[in-house]
C-alpha positions, 0 to 999 in steps of 0.5 A: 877181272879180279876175285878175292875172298876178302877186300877191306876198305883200306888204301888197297881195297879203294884204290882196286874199285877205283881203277875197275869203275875206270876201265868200266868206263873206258869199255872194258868187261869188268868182273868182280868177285868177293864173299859175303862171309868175310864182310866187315861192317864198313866193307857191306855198305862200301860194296853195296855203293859200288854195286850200285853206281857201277851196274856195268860191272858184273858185280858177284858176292859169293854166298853159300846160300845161293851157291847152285853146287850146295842145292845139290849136295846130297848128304847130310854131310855135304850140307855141312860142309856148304855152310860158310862157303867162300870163294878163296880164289885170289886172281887179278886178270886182264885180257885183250884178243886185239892187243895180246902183250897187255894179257896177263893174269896175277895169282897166289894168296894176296886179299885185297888189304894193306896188310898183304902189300906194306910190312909197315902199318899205313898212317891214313889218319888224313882219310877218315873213310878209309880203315884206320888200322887199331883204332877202330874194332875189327881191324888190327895190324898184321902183315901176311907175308905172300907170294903171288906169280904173274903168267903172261903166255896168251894161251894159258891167259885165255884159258884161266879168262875162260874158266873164270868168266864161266865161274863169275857168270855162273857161280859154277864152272859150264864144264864142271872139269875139263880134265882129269886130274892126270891131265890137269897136271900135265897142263899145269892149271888147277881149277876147284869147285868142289861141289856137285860133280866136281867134288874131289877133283882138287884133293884128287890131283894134290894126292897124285902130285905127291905121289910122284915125289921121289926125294922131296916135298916142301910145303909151305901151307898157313894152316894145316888140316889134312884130309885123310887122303892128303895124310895117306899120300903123305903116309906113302910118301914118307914110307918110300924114303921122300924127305917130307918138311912141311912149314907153317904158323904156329901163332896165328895172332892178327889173322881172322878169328884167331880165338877159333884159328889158333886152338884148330891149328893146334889141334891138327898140328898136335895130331900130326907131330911126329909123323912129318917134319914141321918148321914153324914161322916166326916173325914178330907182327909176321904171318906167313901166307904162301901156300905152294909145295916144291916136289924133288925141285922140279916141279912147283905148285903155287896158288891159293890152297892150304894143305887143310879141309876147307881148300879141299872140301868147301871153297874154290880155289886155283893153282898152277903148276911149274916145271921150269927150272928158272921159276923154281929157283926164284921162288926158292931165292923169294923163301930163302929171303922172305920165309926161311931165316924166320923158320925153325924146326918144330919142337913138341914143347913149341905147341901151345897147351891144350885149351878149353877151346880146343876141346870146343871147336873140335867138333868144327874141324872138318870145316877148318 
């Protein structure tokens, strides 16, 4: 099984169609999710040839529009906010009841592209139907440093196959939650479609993890929106004495839409400067991707959500909860070699000037 928000014909994206036609036709259940919204030219008409010499596949393009949770929104607002959904779980996952030691499932932030695997751009000039990265529109060079976690306990494994197979059969979950929230953090999965009677759970469970802070949160989150309950459990934290440091791009250069990314995330970060502690990333051709939060070193949260409106409010995602020493430490050792000796604290004189479309996409934000 694999779900992602993006795949792009590139080495990456061809060599993961290939292996699932391969177990396809060895007889495995093979499922594959991505969004519409984020297709490129080359990727629609790649996809639809994949769709179609694979019918064994259960093949799903997650859409806003025939998604069953926006039919049942009820408010004008909860209709704005279903427009350009997107399914934001990244999961690769395998499962086998007869052989348990070959199940395991990979989680994080990685799409499927070169540039969340190779720091150096991939010469594929001898492959012309695969993306020849800045030589062609749409497609310019940036490397977005991740980290993903692999689980490979049989329970936990069943348990996210089940959840999941669930969603891609449905596009819902059968089970809208569970679990509350309390419970969820106490078994450490976290699973969000945030629509219809599921709507709030995540943003529920993210504001109780930080109000059981006691010393510390470290966040690492790509862009940065918070919701109002997200800005008040952070309040509360910061007004108890928690030493609160939050680490995020300030260039978003290279990503997606940056024309409209870079002045919402100035904006937001502007908003916010002041009340917590902010380091930024800066790494040359460098954009950092990790989305997890450390509580007092004890407990790490680790996924595919951003500490913005649309992880809480618009798109599916997935985290899991660690309480082990020995995962920490090595997710502290991965920053401290991959994020940190590029990070600096945040100065106001750092934030980019106010633009005229920062004054335009004002009104987008709270689908940012």
């Amino acid at each position: 099984m694999v779900d992602t928000l993006q795949i792009l014909k590139d080495f990456v994206g061809v060599l993961t169609l290939r292996m699932l036609e391969w177990h396809s036709r060895q007889g495995a259940r093979v499922y594959f999710m991505t969004s519409r919204a984020l297709l490129l030219p080359r990727e629609t008409g790649w996809l639809y040839g994949f769709s179609k010499n694979n019918p064994n596949i259960h093949y799903s393009l997650y859409t806003s529009q025939d998604e069953s949770e926006t039919s049942q929104a009820t408010t004008l607002e909860d209709r704005l906010h279903g427009m350009h959904r997107n399914n934001h779980i990244k999961v690769f996952l395998t499962f086998s009841k007869r052989q348990p030691s070959a199940s395991a499932f990979i989680a994080g932030g990685r799409n499927l592209s070169e540039m969340y695997f190779f720091d150096k751009q991939p010469d594929n000039s001898r492959f012309p139907d695969i993306v020849q990265w800045g030589k062609e529109p749409f497609y310019d060079w940036t490397y977005f440093d991740d980290v993903d976690f692999k689980v490979s306990d049989p329970a936990a494994v069943e348990r996210v196959a089940q959840e999941m197979i669930a969603f891609n059969e449905k596009r819902v979950l059968s089970r809208p939650d569970l679990q509350s929230p309390q419970e969820k953090i106490q078994n450490g999965f976290l699973f969000a479609s945030p629509f219809g009677t599921s709507k709030g759970q995540l943003e529920s469970a993210y504001v109780e993890l930080i109000d059981r802070a006691e010393r510390s949160l470290q966040i690492y989150t790509p862009y940065v929106n918070l919701t109002s309950a997200l800005r008040a459990a952070l309040g509360r934290a910061r007004n108890r004495g928690v030493d609160i440091e939050i680490t995020t791009n300030i260039n978003l250069q290279g990503d997606f839409m940056p024309g409209i990314l870079q002045p919402a995330m100035t904006r937001a970060i502007r908003k916010e400067f002041g009340s917590f502690a902010f380091r930024y990333f800066s790494r040359p051709g460098h954009i950092m991707h990790v989305k997890a939060i450390v509580i007092d070193r004890r407990a790490l949260v680790l996924g595919s959500v951003n500490l913005n409106r649309r992880s809480f409010n618009h798109d599916t995602e997935v985290s899991i909860i660690f309480n082990d020493r020995q995962t920490i430490e090595s997710f502290d050792e991965q920053m401290s070699v991959d994020i940190r000796p590029w990070v600096s604290p945040l100065r106001r004189s750092d934030i980019p000037r106010k633009t005229i479309m920062e004054f335009l996409v004002g009104p987008l934000m709270g689908v940012m």
